[in-house]
Structures are given as C-alpha cells and as structure tokens.
PASEBA-1860 file (N, C-alpha, C; in nm, 3 decimals):
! residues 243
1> XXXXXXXX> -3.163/-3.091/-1.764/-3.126/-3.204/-1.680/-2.984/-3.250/-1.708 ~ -2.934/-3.269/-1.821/-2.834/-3.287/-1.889/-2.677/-3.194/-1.814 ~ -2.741/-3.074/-1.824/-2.651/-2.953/-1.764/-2.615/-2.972/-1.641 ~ -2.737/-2.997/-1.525/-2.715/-3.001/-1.434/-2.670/-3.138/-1.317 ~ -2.608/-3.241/-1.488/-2.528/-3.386/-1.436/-2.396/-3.406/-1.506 ~ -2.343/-3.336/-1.574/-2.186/-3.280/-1.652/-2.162/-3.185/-1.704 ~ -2.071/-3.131/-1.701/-2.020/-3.038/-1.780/-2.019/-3.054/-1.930 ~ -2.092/-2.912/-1.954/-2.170/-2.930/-2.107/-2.140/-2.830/-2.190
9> XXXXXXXX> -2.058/-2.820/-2.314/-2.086/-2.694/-2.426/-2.207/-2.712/-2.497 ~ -2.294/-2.650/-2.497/-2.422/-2.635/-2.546/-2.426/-2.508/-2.624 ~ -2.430/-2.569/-2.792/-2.434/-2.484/-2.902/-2.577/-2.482/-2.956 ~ -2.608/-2.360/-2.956/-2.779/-2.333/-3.008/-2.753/-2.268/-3.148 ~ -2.752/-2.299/-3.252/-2.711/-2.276/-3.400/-2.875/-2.180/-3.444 ~ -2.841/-2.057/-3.505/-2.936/-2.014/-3.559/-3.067/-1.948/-3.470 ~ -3.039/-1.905/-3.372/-3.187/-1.889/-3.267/-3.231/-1.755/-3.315 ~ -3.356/-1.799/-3.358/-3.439/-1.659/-3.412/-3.495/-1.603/-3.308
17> XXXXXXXX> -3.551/-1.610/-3.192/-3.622/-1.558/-3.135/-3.597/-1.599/-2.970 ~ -3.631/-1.518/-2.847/-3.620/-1.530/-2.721/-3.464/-1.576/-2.701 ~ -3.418/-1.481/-2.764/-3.274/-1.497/-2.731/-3.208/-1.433/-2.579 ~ -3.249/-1.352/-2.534/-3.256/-1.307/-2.355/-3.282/-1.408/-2.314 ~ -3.420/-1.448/-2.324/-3.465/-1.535/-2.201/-3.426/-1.690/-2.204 ~ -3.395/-1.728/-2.296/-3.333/-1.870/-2.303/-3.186/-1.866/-2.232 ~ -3.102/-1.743/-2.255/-2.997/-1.714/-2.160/-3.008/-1.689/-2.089 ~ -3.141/-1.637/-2.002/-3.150/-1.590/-1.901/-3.224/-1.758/-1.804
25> XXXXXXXX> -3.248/-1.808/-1.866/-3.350/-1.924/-1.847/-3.206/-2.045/-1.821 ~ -3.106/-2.028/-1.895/-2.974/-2.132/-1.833/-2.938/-2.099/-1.765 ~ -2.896/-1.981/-1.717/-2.807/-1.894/-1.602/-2.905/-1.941/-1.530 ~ -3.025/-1.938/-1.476/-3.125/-1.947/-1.363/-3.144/-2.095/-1.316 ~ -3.103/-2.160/-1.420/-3.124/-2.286/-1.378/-3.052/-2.424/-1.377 ~ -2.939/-2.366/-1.452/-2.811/-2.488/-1.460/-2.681/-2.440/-1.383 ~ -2.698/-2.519/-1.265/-2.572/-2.533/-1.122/-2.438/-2.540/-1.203 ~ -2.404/-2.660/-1.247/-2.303/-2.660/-1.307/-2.188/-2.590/-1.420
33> XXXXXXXX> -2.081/-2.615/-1.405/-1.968/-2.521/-1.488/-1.979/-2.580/-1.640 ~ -2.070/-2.483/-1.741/-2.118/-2.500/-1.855/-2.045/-2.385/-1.922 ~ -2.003/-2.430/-2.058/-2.041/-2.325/-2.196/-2.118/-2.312/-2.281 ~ -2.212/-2.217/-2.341/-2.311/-2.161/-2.424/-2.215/-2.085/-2.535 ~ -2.267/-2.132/-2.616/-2.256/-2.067/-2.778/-2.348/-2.091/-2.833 ~ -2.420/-1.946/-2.852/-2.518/-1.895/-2.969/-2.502/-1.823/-3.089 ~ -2.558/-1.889/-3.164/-2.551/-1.784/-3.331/-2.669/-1.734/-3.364 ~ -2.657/-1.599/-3.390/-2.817/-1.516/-3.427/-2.763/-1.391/-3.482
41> XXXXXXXX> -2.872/-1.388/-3.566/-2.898/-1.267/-3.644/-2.966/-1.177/-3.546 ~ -3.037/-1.211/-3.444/-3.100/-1.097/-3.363/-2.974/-1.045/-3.308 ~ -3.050/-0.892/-3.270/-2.905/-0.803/-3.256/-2.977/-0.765/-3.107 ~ -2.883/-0.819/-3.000/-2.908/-0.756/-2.854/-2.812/-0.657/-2.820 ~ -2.821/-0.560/-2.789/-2.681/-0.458/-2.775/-2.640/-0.488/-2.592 ~ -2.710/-0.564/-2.517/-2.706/-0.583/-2.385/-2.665/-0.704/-2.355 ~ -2.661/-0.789/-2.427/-2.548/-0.933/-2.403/-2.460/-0.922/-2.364 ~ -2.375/-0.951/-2.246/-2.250/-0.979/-2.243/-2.201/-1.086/-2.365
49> XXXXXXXX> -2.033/-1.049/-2.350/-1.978/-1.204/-2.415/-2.029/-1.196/-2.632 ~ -2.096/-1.068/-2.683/-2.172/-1.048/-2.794/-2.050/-1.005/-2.875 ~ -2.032/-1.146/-3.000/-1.947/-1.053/-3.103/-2.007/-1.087/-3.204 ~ -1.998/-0.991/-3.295/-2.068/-0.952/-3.387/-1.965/-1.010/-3.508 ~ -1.985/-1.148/-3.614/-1.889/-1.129/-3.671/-1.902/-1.034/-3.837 ~ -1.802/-0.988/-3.831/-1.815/-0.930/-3.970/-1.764/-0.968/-4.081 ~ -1.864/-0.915/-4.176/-1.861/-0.970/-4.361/-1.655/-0.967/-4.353 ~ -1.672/-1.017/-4.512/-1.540/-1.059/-4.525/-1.458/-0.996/-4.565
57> XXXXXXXX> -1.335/-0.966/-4.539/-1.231/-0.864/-4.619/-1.168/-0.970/-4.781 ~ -1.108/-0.829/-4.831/-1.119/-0.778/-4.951/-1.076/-0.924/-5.042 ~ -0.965/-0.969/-4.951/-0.901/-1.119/-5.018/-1.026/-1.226/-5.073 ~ -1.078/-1.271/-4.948/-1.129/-1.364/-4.931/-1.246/-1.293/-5.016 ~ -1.341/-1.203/-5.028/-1.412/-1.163/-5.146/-1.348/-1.224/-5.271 ~ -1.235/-1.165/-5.295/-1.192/-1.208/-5.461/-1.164/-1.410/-5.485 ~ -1.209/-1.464/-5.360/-1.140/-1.535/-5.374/-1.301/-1.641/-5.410 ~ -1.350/-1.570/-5.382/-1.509/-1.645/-5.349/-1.559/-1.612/-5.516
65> XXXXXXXX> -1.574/-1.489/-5.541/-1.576/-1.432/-5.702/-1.529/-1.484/-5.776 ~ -1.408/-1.515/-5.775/-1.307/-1.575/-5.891/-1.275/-1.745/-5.919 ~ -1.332/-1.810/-5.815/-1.354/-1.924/-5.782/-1.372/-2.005/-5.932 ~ -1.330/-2.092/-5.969/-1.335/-2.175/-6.060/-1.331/-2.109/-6.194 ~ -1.310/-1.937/-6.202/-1.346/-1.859/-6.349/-1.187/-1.832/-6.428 ~ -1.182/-1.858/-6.521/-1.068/-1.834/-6.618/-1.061/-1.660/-6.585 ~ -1.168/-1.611/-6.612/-1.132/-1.452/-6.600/-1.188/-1.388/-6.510 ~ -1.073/-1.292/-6.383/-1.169/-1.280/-6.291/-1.144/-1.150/-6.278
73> XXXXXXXX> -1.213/-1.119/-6.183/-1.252/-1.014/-6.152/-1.186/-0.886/-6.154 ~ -1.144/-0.758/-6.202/-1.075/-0.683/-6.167/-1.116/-0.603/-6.066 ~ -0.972/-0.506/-6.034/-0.992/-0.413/-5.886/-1.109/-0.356/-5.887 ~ -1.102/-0.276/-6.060/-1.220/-0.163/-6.005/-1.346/-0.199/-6.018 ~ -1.427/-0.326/-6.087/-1.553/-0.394/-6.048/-1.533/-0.441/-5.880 ~ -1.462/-0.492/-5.858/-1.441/-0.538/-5.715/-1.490/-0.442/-5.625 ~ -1.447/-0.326/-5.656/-1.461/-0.180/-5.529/-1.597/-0.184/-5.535 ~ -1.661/-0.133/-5.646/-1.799/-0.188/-5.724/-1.909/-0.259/-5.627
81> XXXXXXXX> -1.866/-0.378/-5.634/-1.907/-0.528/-5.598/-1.947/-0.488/-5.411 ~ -1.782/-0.390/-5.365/-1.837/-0.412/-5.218/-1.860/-0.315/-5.145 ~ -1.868/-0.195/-5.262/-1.919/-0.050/-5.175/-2.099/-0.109/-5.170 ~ -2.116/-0.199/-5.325/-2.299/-0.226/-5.318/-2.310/-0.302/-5.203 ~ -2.221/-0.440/-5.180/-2.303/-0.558/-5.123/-2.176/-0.583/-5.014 ~ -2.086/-0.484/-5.027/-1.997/-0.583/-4.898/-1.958/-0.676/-4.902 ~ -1.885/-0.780/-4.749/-1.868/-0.898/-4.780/-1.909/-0.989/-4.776 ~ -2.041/-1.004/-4.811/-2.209/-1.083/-4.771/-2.121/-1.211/-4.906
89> XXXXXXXX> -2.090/-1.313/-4.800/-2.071/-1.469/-4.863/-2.129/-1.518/-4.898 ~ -2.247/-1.520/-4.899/-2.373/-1.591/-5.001/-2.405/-1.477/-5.145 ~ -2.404/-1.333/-5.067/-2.488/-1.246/-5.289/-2.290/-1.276/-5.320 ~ -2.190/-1.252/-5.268/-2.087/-1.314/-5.315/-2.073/-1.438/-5.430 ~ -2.157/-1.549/-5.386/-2.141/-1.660/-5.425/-2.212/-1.665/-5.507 ~ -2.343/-1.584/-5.540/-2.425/-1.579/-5.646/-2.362/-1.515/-5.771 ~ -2.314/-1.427/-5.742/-2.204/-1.354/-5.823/-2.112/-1.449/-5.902 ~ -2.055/-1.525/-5.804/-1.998/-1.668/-5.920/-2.047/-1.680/-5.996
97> XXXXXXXX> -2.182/-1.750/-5.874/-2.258/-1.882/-6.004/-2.318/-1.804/-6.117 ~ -2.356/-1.669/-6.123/-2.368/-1.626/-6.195/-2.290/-1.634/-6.362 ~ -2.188/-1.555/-6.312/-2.038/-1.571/-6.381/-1.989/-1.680/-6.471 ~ -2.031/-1.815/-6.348/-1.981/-1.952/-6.424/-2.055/-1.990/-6.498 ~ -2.216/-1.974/-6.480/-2.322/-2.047/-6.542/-2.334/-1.981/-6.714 ~ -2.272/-2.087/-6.801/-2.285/-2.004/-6.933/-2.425/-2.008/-6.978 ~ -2.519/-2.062/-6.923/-2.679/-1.993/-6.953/-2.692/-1.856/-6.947 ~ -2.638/-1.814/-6.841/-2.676/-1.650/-6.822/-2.555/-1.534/-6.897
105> XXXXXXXX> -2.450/-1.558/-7.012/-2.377/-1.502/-7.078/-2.373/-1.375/-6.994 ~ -2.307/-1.393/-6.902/-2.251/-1.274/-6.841/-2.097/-1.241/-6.819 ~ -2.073/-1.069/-6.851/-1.926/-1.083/-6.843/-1.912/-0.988/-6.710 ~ -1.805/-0.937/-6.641/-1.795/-0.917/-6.536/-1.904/-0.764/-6.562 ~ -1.829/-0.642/-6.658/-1.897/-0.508/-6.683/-2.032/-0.539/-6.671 ~ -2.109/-0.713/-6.721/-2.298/-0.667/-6.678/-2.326/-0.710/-6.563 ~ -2.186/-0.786/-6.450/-2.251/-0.745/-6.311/-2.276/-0.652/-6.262 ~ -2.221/-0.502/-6.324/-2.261/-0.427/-6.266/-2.390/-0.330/-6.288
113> XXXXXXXX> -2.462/-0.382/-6.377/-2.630/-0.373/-6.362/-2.661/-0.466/-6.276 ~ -2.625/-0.530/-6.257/-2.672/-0.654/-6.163/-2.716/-0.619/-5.995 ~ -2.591/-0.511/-5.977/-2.575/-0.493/-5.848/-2.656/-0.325/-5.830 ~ -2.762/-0.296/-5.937/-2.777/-0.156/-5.943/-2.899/-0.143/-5.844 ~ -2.969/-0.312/-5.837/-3.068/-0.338/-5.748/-3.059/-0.448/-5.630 ~ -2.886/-0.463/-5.591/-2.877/-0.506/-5.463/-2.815/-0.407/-5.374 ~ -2.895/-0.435/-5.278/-2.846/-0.377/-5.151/-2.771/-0.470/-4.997 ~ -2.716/-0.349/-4.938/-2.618/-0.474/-4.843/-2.693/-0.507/-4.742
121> XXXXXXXX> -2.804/-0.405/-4.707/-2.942/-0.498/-4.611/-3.061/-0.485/-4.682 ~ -3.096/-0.625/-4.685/-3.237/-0.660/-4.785/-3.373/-0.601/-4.714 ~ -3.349/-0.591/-4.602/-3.445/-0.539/-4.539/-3.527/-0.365/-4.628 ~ -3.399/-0.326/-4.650/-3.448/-0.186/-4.679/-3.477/-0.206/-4.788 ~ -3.531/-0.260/-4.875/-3.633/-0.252/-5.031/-3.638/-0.426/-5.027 ~ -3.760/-0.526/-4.965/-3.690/-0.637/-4.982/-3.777/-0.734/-5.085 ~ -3.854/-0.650/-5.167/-3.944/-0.728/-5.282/-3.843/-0.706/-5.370 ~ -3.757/-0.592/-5.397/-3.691/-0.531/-5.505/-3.594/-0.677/-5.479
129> XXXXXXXX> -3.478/-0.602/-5.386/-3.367/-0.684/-5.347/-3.399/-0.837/-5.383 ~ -3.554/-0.931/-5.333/-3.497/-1.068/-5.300/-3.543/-1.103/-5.467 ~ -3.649/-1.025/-5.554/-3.705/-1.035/-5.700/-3.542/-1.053/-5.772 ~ -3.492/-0.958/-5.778/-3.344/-0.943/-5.855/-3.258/-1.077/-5.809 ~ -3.261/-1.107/-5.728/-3.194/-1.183/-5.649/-3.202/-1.338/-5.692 ~ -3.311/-1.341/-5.718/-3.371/-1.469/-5.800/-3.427/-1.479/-5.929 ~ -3.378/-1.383/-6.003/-3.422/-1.309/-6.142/-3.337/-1.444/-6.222 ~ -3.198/-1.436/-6.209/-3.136/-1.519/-6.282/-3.224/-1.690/-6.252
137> XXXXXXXX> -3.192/-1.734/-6.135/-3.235/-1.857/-6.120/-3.339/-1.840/-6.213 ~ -3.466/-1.825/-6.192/-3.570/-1.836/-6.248/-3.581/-1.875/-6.389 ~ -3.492/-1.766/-6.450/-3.477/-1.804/-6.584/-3.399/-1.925/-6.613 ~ -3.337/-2.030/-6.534/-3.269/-2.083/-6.565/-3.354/-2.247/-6.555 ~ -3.393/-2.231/-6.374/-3.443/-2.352/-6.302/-3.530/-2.298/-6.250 ~ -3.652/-2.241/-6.304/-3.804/-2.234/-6.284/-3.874/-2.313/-6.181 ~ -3.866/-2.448/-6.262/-3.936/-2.549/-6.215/-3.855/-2.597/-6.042 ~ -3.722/-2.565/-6.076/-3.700/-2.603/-5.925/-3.711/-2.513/-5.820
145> XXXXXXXX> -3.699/-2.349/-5.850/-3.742/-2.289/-5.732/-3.913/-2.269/-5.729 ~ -4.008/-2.335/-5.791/-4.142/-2.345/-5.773/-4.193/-2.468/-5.672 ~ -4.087/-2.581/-5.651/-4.089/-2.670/-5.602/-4.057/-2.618/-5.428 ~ -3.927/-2.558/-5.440/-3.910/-2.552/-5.298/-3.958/-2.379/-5.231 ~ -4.029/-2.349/-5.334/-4.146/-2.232/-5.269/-4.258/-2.344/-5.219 ~ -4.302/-2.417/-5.331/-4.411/-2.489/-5.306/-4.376/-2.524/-5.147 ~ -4.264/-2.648/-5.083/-4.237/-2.692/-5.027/-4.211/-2.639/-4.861 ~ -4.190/-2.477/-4.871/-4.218/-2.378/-4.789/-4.188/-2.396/-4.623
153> XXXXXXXX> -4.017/-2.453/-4.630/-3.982/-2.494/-4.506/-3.810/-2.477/-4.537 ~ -3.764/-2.424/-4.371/-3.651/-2.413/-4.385/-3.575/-2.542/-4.390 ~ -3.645/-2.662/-4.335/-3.551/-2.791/-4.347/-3.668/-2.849/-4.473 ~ -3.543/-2.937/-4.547/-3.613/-3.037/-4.709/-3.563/-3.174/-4.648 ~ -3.664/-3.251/-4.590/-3.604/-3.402/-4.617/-3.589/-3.414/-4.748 ~ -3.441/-3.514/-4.728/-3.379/-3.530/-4.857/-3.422/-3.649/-4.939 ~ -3.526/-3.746/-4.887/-3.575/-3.866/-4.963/-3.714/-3.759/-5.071 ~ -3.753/-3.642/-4.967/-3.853/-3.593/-5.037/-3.810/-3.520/-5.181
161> XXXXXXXX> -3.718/-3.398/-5.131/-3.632/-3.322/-5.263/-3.616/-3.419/-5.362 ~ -3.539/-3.556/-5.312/-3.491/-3.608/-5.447/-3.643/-3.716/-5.509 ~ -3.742/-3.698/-5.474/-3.873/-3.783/-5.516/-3.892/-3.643/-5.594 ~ -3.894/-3.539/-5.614/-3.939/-3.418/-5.647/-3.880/-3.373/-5.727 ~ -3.695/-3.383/-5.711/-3.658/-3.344/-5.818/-3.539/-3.383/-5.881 ~ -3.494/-3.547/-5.800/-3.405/-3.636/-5.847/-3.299/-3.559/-5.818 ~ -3.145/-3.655/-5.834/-3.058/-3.613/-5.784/-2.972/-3.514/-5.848 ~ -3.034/-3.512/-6.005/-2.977/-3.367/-6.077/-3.060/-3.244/-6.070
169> XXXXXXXX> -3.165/-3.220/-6.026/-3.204/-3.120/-5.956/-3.092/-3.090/-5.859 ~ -3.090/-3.175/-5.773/-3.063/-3.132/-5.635/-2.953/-3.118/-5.631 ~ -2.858/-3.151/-5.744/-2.690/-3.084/-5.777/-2.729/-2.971/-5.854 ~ -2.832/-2.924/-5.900/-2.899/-2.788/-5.930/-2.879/-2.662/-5.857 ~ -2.925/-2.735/-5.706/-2.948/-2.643/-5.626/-2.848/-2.624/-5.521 ~ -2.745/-2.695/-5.527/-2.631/-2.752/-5.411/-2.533/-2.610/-5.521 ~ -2.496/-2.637/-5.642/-2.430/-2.572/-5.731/-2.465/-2.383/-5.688 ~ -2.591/-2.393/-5.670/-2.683/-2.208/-5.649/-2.643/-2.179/-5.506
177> XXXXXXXX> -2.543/-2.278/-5.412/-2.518/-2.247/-5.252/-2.681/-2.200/-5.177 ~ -2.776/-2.273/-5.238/-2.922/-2.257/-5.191/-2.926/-2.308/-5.027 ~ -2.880/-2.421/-5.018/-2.866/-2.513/-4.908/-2.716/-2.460/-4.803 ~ -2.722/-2.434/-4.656/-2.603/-2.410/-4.602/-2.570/-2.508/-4.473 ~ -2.642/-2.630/-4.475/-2.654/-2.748/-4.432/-2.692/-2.861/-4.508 ~ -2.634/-2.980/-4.505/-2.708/-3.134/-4.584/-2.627/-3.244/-4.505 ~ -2.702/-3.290/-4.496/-2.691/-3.437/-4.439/-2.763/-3.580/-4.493 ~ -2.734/-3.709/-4.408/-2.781/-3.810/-4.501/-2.965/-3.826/-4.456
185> XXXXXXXX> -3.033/-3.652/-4.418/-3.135/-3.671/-4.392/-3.209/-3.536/-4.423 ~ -3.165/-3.421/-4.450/-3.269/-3.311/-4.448/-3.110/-3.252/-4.513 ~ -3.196/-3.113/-4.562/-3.128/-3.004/-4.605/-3.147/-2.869/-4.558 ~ -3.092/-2.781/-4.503/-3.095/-2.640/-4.430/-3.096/-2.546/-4.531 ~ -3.232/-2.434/-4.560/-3.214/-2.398/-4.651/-3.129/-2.234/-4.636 ~ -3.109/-2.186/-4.729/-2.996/-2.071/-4.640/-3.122/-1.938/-4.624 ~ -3.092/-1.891/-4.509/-3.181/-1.830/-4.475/-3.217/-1.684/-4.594 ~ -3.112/-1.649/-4.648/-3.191/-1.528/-4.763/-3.261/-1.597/-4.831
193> XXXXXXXX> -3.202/-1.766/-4.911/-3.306/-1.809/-4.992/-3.496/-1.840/-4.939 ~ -3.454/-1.848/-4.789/-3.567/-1.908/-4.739/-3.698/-1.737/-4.757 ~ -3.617/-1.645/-4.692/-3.681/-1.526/-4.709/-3.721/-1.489/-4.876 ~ -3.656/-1.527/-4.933/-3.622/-1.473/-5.079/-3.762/-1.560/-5.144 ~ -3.776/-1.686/-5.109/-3.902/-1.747/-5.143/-4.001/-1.678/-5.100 ~ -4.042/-1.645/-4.948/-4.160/-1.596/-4.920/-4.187/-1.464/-4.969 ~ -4.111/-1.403/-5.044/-4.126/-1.300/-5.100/-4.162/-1.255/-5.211 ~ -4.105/-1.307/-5.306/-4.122/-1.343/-5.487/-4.240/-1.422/-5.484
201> XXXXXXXX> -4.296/-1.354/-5.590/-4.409/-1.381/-5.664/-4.391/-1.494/-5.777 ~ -4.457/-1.652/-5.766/-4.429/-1.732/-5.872/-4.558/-1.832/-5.838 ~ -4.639/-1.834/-6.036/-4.750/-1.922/-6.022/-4.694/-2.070/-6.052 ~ -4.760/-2.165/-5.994/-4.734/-2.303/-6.057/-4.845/-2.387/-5.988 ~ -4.825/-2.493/-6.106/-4.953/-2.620/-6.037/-4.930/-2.663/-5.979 ~ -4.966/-2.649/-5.801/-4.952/-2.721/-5.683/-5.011/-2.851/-5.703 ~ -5.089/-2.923/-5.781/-5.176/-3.003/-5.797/-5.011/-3.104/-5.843 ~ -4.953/-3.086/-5.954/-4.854/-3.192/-5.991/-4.753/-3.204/-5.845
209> XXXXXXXX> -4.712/-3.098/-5.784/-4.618/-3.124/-5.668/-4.733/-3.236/-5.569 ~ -4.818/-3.212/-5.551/-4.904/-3.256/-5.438/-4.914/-3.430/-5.542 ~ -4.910/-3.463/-5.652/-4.903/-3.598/-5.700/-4.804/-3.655/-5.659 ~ -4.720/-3.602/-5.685/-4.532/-3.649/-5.657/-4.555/-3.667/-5.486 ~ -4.551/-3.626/-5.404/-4.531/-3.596/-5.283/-4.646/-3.757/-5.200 ~ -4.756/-3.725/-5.292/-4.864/-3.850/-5.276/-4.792/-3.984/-5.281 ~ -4.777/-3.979/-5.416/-4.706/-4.136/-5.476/-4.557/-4.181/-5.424 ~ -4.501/-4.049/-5.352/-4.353/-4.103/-5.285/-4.413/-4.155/-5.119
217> XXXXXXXX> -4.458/-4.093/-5.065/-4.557/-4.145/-4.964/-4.605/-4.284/-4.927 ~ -4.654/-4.312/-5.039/-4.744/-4.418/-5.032/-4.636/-4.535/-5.075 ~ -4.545/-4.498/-5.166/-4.454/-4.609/-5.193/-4.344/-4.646/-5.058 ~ -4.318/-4.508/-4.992/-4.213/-4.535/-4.877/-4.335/-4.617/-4.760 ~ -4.458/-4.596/-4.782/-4.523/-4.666/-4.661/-4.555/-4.796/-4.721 ~ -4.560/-4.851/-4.816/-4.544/-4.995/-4.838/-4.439/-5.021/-4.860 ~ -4.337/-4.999/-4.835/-4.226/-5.057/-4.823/-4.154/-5.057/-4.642 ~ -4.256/-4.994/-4.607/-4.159/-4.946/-4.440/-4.053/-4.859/-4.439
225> XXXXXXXX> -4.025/-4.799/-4.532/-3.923/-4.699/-4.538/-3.924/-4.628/-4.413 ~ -3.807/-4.561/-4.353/-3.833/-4.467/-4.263/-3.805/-4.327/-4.270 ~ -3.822/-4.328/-4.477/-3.837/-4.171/-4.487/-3.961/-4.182/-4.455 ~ -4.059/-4.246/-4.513/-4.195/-4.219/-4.449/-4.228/-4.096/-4.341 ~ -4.168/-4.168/-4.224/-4.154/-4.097/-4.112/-4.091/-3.991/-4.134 ~ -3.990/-3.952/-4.147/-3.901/-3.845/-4.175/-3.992/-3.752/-4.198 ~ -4.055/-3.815/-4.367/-4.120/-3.686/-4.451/-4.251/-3.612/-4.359 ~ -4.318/-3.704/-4.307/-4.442/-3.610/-4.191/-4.355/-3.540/-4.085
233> XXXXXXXX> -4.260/-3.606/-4.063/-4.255/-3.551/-3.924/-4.191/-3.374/-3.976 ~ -4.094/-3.401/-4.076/-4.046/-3.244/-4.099/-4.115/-3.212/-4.226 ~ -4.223/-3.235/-4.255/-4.296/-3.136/-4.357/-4.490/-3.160/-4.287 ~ -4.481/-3.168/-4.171/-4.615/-3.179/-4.135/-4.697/-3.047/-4.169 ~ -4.601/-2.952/-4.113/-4.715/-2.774/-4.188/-4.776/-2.839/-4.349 ~ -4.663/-2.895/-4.410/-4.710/-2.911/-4.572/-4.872/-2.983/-4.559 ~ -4.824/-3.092/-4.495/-4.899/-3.226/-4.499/-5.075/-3.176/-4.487 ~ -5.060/-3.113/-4.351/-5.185/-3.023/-4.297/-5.222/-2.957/-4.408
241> XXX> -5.167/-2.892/-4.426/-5.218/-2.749/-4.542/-5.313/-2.821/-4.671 ~ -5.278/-2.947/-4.686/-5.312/-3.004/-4.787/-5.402/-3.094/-4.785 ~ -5.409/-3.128/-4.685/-5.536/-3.180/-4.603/-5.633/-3.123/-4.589
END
C-alpha cells in the first residue's frame, strides 16, 4: 500500500527464502517508480540486477588480523590463512580474537593447526567446521555459549541477554563479533554463529536458564516494564517450548 502512494526504496536485509516470488510479487503489484534492495545468501543465477559481493582482498584481510595485536601477521601465514578460509570477515575476526585473547596462548605458527579444520564453505563438512569453530570459545565462555544455544533464536532481546548474563557477559560476546546487529532493543545474531549453535553438541541445565528467564519476567511484569512485552513477543518459540 505504501508503494503504491510514494516513491519508495524498500530494503529487505537478509531474505532467506522466496526470494523470486517476493520480487516477482512487487513487480506485479506496485504501479509506482520504486527501488528494491535485497541481501541474500540464496544464490539465484536468473535475477536480473544480481551482484554477488565478494570476500575481501588481501589488505583489508591483514587489516582485520592484525587489528589491535603488537605482532602481526606475516606474508607467508597470511597466504596460509586465505588459500584455507579466504576473505570470510567473520572466521577472519575469530582469528583475532583468537590471537588477542591471552586465555588461549596462541602464537600466529598454532593458527595454523587451527585452520587444518576450517574450510571456506562450511557447508562441505559442517559438524567438523562449526565444532572447531567454537572449540576455543567453549573453553573460554562455556557458560555463555550454553545460554544462547539454550536461547535458540536469531534475534536476543537485550533486557533478556543482560537478565541472563549481565552486561559483562554481553561485552563477552560483542568482543567474539557473535552479534552483527544491536540496538537499544534486540541483538542479531551472526548467522554462522546462529548455524554454528544448531550444530555443536553442548549439555547444560536448562532448568537454571528457565529460573532466570522466570524471575526476569515476573519482575518486568510487576513493574510494567515494556521489556515484558518485548521478551514474549521475540522469544515466544522459547516461551511455548517451555510451556
């Protein structure tokens, strides 16, 4: 309706699915002189107007790697780094945090065991790929990627995360580039991490998350809070399940 009373750029961020027919579904039905911009991982080879953007050249790699490190990276780990993984900006960035995080005493020579079990599409081995992938975290912040497996949604209201895991958790997880959206209301989780959860194998007591989640609840509804609302409306799959 909108379309067909002004002229409209209409950006659809992220569309997983019925990507034809939703373009085919504006063209059919909005009169007016509009622009469409879509972002997707689905690959149509029959789109007009389809660019494909590609991973990052060689600079901007070293630049993402070397980021905040006294000692960085040399050429020939680098070649290393992107004959395995390319210029994929997120296992990039893990590679930092790796690097920076002196929990995990790593020097550049043991990234390259690191990378002996990544690949540049996760698809093709993706228990191996997303296990390795979250090998480090785990050992580090357990308890917080058990939380947002538990939690099992690509958006985290943010009154909920921080009832769950306070606001140094959640500079925990901001630090791991886990999140590739935040606002003063939800968090976007990045889509390998989101896959990378449903994949990995991890036990924990749903029973203590499901206390926390109770008692923040009940306190935002005697108070009138309007995370209240927030929290059902974008964690209702949770809510149900638990019901």
């Amino acid at each position: 309706g909108l379309m067909n009373n002004s002229k409209v750029c209409l950006i659809i961020d992220d569309l997983t699915n019925n990507l034809k027919s939703i373009i085919s579904y504006i063209e059919s039905n909005v009169k007016l002189e509009y622009k469409l911009i879509i972002t997707s991982q689905i690959i149509e080879d029959d789109i007009e107007s389809a660019i494909e953007v590609s991973l990052l050249p060689k600079e901007l790699c070293q630049q993402i790697l070397n980021n905040g490190l006294k000692s960085h990276c040399s050429d020939e780990i680098l070649k290393v780094i992107l004959e395995k993984i390319g210029g994929h900006p997120f296992l990039l960035k893990q590679i930092n945090i790796i690097m920076k995080n002196t929990k995990y005493h790593k020097e550049w020579k043991d990234i390259l065991n690191e990378l002996n079990q990544l690949v540049l599409k996760p698809f093709e081995n993706r228990i191996t790929f997303y296990n390795r992938l979250f090998e480090n975290h785990l050992k580090v912040i357990p308890d917080l990627i058990n939380i947002i497996k538990w939690i099992d949604n690509k958006y985290i209201e943010f009154s909920l995360l921080k009832s769950l895991v306070g606001f140094g958790g959640i500079d925990e997880l901001e630090k791991r580039a886990f999140f590739n959206i935040k606002n003063g209301t939800y968090f976007k989780l990045h889509d390998l991490v989101l896959d990378s959860l449903n994949y990995i194998k991890i036990t924990f007591n749903e029973k203590v998350f499901e206390n926390k989640l109770t008692t923040s609840l009940k306190d935002y509804y005697l108070t009138y809070s309007p995370n209240y609302f927030r929290i059902i409306y974008t964690h209702s799959n949770l809510i149900c399940k638990l019901l």
